[in-house]
C-alpha positions in Angstrom: 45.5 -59.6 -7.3 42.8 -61.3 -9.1 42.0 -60.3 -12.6 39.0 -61.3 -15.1 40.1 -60.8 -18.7 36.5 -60.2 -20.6 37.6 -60.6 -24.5 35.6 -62.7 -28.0 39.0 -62.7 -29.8 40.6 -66.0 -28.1 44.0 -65.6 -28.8 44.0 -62.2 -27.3 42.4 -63.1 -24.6 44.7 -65.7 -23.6 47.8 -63.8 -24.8 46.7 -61.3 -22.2 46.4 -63.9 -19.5 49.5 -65.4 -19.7 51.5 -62.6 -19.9 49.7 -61.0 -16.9 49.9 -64.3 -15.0 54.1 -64.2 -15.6 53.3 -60.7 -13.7 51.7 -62.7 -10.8 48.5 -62.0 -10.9 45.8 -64.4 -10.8 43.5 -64.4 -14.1 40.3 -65.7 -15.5 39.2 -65.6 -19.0 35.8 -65.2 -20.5 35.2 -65.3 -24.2 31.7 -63.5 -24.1 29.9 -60.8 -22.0 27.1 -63.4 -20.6 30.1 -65.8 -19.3 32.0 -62.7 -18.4 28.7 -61.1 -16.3 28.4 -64.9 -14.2 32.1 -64.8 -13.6 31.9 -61.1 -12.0 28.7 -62.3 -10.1 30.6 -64.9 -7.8 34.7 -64.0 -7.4 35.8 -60.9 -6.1 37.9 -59.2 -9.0 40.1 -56.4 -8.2 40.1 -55.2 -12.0 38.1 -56.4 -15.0 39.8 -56.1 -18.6 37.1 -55.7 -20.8 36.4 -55.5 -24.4 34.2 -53.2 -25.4 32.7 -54.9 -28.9 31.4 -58.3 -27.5 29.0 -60.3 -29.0 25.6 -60.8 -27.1 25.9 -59.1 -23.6 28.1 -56.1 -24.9 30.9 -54.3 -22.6 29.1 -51.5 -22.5 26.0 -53.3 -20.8 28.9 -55.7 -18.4 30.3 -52.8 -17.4 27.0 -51.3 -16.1 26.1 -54.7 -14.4 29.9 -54.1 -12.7 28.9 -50.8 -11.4 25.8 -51.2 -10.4 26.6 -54.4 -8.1 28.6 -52.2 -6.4 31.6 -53.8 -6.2 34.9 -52.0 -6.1 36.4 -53.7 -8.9 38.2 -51.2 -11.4 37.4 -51.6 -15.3 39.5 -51.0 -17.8 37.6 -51.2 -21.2 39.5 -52.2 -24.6 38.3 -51.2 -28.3 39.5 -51.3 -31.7 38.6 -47.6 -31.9 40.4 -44.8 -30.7 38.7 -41.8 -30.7 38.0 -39.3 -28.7 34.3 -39.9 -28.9 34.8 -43.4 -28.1 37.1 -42.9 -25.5 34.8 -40.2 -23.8 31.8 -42.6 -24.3 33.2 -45.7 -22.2 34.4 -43.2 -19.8 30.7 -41.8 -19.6 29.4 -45.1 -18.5 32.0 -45.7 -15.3 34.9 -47.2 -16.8 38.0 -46.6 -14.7 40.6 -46.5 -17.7 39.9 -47.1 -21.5 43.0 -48.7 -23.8 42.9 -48.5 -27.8 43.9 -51.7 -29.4 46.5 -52.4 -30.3 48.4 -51.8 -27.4 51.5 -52.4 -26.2 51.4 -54.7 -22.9 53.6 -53.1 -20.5 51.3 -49.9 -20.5 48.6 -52.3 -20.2 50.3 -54.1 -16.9 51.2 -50.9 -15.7 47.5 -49.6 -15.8 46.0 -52.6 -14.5 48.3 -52.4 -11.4 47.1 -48.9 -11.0 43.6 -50.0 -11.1 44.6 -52.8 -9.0 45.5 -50.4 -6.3 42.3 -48.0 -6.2 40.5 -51.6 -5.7 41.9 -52.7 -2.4 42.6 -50.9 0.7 45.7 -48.7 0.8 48.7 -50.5 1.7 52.1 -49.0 2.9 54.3 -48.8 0.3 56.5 -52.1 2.7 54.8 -54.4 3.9 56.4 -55.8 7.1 56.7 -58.5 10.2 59.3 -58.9 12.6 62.3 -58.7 10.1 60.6 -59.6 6.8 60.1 -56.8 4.6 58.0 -57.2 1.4 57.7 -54.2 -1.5 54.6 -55.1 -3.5 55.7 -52.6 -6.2 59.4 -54.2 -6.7 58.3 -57.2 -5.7 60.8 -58.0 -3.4 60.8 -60.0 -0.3 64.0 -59.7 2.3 64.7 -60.8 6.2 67.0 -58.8 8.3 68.5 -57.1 5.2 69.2 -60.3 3.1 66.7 -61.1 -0.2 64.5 -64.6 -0.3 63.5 -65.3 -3.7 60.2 -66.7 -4.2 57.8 -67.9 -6.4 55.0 -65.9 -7.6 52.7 -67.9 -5.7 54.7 -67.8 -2.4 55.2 -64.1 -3.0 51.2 -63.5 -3.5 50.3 -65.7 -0.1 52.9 -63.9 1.7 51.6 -60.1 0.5 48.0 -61.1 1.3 48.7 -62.3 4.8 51.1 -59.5 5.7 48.3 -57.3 3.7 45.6 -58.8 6.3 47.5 -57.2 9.3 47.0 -60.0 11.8 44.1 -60.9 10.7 43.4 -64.8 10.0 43.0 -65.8 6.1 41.0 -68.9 5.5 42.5 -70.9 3.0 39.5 -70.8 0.6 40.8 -67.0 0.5 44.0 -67.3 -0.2 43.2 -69.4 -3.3 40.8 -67.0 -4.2 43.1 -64.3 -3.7 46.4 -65.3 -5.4 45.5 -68.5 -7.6 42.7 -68.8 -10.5 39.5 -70.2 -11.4 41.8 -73.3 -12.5 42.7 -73.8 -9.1 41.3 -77.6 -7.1 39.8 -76.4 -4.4 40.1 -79.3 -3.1 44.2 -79.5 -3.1 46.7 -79.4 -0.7 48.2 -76.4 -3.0 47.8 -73.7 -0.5 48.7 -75.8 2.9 51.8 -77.1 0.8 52.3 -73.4 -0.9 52.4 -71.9 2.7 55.0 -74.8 4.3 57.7 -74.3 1.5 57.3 -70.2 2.2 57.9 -70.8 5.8 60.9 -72.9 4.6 62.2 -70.2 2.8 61.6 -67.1 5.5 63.5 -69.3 8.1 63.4 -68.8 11.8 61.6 -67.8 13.5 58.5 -68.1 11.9 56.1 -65.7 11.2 53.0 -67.5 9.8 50.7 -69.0 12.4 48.4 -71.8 11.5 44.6 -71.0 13.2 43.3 -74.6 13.5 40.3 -74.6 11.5 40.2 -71.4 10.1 43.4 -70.4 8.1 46.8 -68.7 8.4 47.9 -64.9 10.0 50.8 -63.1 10.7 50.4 -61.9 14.2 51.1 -58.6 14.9 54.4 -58.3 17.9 51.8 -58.1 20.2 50.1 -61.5 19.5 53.5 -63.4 20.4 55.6 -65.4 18.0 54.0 -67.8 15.0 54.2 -71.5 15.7 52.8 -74.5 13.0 
């Protein structure tokens, strides 16, 4: 999942990217509500954690421009005040969820995965092909019974193609999907990413290369994967 972290105070903004990253989610940080509003404008976000006392473009007025674009991506706004008429008022203007500062970060994972969810399409709670199971909630990846540990990385390429139900993703997605801003576009990261997971999932393979266009996991009736 791709997150946007929207927050003035620097070291909170990037304490609350690194820990979400080590929960294998993508991130990008903005330090103010105008850099924050171009950020939301061109990447897909599934949810936006955003402080509600910025300086110049306030999180009241980013999260209107959020709503109003359309886009499903889930808010959650964050404040130094707690009250109920605070809480109430960022709820009134389309907020998904509203957290009181300070906080303590496993509720705040745990609600940004909720709002994670209400973002994207439902999933089943497995997510399978052939013999490879994946739980996106334990995070957990098996083949005919037996675990494969992988990397966060691996794991988040693996849940978006399986996610995609035979359905090709372009590499440019992929990195969009499961890597951040920081990413080289230019790279070999996903190509390589994607060879060491077939690696690691054995034979036979699942993960079919589409010349030109990207990766899928064909569904049983498309055949078997080849490279």
């Amino acid at each position: 999942m791709r997150i946007l972290v929207v927050e003035d105070e620097a070291p909170l903004a990037d304490a609350i990217a690194r820990g979400l990253r080590r929960e294998g989610m993508a991130v990008d940080v903005a330090y103010d509500g105008e850099t924050g509003h171009e950020k939301s404008t061109v990447t897909r976000y599934d949810v936006v954690v955003l402080d509600r006392d910025l300086p110049g473009m306030s999180g009241d007025e980013l999260c209107k421009e959020i709503l109003s674009s359309g886009a499903l991506t889930r808010v959650m706004m964050l404040t130094a005040s707690g009250s109920i008429e605070d809480r109430v008022s960022g709820l009134s203007l389309g907020a998904d969820d509203y957290l009181a500062k300070p906080f303590a970060f496993p509720e705040l994972v745990a609600r940004v995965r909720a709002l994670a969810r209400r973002a994207t399409p439902a999933t089943p709670p497995l997510l399978a092909a052939q013999d490879v199971e994946l739980d996106p909630a334990r995070r957990t990846v098996s083949r005919g019974g037996q675990p494969i540990e992988l990397t966060r990385k691996e794991f988040g390429v693996l849940e978006v193609l399986l996610s995609a139900k035979g359905s090709v993703v372009s590499s440019e997605e992929l990195l969009e999907r499961v890597w951040d801003e920081n990413a080289d576009p230019f790279t070999t990261t996903v190509r390589v990413t994607v060879m060491t997971l077939r690696k690691k999932l054995g034979e036979p393979g699942i993960i079919d290369t589409v010349v030109g266009s990207g990766y899928r996991v064909p569904s049983a009736s498309n055949g078997s994967a080849e490279d």
